[in-house]
C-alpha positions as CSV (number, residue, x, y, z in Angstrom):
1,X,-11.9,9.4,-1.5
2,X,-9.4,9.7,-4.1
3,X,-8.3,6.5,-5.7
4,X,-4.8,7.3,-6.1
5,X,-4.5,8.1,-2.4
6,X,-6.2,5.0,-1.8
7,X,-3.8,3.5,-4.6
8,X,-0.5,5.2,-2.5
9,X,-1.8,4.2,1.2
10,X,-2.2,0.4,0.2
11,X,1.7,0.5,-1.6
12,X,2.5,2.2,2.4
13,X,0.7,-0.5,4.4
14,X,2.5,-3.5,2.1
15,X,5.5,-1.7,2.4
16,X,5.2,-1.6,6.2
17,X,4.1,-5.2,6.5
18,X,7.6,-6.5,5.3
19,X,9.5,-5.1,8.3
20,X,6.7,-6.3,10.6
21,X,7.0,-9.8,9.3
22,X,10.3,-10.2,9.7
23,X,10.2,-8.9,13.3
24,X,7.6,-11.2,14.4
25,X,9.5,-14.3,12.5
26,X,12.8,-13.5,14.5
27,X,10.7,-12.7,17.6
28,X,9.3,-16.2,17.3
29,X,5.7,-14.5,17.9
30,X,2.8,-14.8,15.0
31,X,2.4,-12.2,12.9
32,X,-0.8,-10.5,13.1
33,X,0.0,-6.7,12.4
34,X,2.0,-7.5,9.3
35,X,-0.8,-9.9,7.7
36,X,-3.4,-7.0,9.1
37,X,-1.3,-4.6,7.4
38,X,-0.5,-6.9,4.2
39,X,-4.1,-8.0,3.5
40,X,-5.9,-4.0,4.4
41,X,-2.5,-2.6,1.6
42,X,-3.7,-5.5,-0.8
43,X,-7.5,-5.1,-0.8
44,X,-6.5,-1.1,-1.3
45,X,-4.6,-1.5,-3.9
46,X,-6.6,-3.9,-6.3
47,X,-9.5,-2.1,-5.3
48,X,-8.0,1.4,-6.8
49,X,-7.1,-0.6,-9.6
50,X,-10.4,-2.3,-10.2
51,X,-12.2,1.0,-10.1
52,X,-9.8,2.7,-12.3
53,X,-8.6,0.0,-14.6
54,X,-5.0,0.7,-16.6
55,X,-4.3,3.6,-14.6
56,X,-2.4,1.6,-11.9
57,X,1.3,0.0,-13.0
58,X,4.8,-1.0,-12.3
59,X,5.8,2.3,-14.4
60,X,3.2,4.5,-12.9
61,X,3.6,4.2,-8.3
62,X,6.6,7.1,-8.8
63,X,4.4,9.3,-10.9
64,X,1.3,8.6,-8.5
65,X,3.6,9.0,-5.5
66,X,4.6,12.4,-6.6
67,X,0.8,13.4,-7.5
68,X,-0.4,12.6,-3.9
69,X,2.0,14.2,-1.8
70,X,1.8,17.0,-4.3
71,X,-2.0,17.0,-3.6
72,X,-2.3,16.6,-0.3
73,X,0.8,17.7,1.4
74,X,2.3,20.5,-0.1
């Protein structure tokens, strides 16, 4: 598999995690689909970056962003 689509799913699933945290702290209930979603976007990501070492930065997710969905969706 391609590491920047790795790279881009794990940025998704942290991103997605927020929103379900906060849900499950105002719902009272314990949050197990946002720290499923937080840990599986954070093992992603720092694999990607340990496999392709100073690829992966601050400055380079919108440039990566725009690769994979030029890749695989258009």
């Amino acid at each position: 598999m391609d590491l920047d689509l790795i790279f881009v799913v794990g940025v998704l699933c942290c991103a997605f995690a927020i929103p379900a945290l906060i849900a499950a702290f105002s719902d009272r209930r314990f949050p197990r689909v946002a720290i499923a979603f937080g840990v599986l976007g954070g093992v992603s990501i720092a694999y990607a970056m340990q496999e392709n070492p100073g690829v992966y930065g601050i400055s380079t997710i919108d440039e990566i962003f725009v690769d994979v969905i030029g890749r695989y969706l258009l």
